[in-house]
Every structure is written in structure tokens, then in C-alpha cells.
C-alpha positions as protocol buffer text, in pm:
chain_id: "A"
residue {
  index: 1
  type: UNK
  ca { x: -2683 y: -2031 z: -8022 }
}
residue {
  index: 2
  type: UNK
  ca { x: -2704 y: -1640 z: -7978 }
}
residue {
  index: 3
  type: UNK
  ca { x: -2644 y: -1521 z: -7616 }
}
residue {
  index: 4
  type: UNK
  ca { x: -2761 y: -1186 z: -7466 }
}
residue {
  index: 5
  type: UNK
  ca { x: -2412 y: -1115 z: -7489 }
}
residue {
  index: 6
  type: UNK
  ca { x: -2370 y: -1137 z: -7892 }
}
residue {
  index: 7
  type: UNK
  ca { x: -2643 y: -874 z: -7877 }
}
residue {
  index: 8
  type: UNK
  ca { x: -2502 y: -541 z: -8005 }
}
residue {
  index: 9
  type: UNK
  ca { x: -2588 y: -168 z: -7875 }
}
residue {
  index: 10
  type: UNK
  ca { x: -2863 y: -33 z: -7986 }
}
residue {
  index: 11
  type: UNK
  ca { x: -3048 y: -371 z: -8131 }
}
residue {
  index: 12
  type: UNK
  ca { x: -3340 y: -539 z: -7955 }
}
residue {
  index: 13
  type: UNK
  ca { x: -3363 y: -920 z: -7848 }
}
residue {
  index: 14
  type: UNK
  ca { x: -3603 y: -1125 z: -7748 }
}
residue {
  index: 15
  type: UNK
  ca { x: -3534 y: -1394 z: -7479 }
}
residue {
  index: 16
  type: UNK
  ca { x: -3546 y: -1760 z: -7559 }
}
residue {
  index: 17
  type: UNK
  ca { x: -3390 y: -1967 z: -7266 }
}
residue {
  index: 18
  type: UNK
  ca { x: -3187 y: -1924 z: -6959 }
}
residue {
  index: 19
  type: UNK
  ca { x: -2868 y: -2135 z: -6888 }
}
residue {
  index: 20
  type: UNK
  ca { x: -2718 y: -2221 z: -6534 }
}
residue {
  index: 21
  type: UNK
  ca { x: -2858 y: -2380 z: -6221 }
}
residue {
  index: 22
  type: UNK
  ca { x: -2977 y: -2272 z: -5889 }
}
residue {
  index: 23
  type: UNK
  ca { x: -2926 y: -1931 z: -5748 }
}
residue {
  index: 24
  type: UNK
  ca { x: -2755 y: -1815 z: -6081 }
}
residue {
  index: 25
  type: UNK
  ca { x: -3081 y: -1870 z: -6283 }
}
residue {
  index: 26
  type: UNK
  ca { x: -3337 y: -1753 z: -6006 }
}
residue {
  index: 27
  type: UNK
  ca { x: -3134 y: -1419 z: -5984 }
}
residue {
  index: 28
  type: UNK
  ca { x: -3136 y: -1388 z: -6344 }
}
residue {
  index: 29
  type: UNK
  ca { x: -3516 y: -1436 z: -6338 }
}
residue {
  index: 30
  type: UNK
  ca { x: -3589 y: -1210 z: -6041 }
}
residue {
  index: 31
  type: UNK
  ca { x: -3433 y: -953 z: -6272 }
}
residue {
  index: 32
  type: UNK
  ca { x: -3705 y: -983 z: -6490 }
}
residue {
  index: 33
  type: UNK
  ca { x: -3510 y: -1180 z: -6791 }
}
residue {
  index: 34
  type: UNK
  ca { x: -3758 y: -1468 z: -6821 }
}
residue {
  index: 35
  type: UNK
  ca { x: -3829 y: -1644 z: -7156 }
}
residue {
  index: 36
  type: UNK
  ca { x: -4026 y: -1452 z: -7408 }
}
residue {
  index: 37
  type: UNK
  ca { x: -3896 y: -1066 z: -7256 }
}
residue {
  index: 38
  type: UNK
  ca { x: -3819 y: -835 z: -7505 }
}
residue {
  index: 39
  type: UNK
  ca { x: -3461 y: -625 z: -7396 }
}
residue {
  index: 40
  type: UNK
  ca { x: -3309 y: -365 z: -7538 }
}
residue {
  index: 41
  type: UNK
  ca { x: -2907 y: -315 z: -7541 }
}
residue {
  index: 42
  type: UNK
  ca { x: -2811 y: 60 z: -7421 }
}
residue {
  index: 43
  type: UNK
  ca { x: -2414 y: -31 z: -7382 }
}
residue {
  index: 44
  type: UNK
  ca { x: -2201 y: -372 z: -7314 }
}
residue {
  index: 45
  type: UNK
  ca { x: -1925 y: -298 z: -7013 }
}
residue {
  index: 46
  type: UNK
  ca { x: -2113 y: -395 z: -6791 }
}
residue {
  index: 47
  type: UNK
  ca { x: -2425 y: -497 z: -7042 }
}
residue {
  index: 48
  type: UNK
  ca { x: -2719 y: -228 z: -6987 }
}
residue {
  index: 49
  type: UNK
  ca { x: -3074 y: -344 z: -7115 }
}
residue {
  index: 50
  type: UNK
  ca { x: -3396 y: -180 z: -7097 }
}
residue {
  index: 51
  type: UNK
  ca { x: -3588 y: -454 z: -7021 }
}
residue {
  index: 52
  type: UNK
  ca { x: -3982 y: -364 z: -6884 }
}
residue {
  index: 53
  type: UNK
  ca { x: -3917 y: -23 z: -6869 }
}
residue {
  index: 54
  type: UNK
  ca { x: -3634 y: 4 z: -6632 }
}
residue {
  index: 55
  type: UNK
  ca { x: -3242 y: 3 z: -6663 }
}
residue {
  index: 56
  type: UNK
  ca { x: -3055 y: -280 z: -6636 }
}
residue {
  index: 57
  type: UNK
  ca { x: -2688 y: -383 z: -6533 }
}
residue {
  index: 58
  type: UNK
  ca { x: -2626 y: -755 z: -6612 }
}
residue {
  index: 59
  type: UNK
  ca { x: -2256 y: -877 z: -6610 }
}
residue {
  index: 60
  type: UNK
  ca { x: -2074 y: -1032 z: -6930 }
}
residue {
  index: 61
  type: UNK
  ca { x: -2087 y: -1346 z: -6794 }
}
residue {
  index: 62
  type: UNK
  ca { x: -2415 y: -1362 z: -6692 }
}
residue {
  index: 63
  type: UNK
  ca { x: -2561 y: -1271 z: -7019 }
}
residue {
  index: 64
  type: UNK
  ca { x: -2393 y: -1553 z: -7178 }
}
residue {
  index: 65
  type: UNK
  ca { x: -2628 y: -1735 z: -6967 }
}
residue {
  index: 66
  type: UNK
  ca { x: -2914 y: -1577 z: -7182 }
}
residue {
  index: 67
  type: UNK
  ca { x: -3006 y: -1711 z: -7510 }
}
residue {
  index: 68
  type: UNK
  ca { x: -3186 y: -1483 z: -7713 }
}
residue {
  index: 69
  type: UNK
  ca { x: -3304 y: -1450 z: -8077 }
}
């Protein structure tokens, strides 16, 4: 399994499925990282994405929460 976090700068991933539970997923979600959302990786400490055509912060551990492929 490949994780948003395996994802190196400058490649693109696609999302697959989100782990966690509860609040951890919905926040994930309400970020815009839902299944089938294409991101982009601009730099890893914290992770940056473009993802819908905005900038995104999502922390390390988070994006091991994201499966991607």
C-alpha cells in the first residue's frame, strides 16, 4: 500500500482510500482529499499538495492516512 506520504516532490497521485475514524477522516475530507482527487506534491515538511487548485499543508502523519496510487 502507497500512502500520500511515499509520494515524492514534484510527482502527481491520485487518491484511492482514506484510513482513520471519526473526526480524523472527516477533516481529511473537508480538505478536499476524497477518493478519486488528483494531488500534486510541492514539498514534504510539512507535505504541500496542490490539490483543486489551491495549496495545501497536510501533516506527515496524516498523509499516511491517505492511500494513493
Amino acid at each position: 500500500m502507497k500512502t500520500l506520504r511515499d509520494v515524492k516532490v514534484g510527482e502527481h497521485a491520485v487518491i484511492q482510500r482514506l484510513h482513520g475514524e471519526g473526526a480524523l477522516k472527516r477533516r481529511i475530507m473537508d480538505m478536499g482529499l476524497t477518493k478519486g482527487t488528483e494531488v500534486y506534491v510541492r514539498k514534504v515538511a510539512p507535505v504541500e499538495l496542490t490539490v483543486r487548485g489551491y495549496a495545501l499543508s497536510v501533516r506527515k502523519g496524516d498523509a499516511e492516512n491517505i492511500e494513493v496510487r
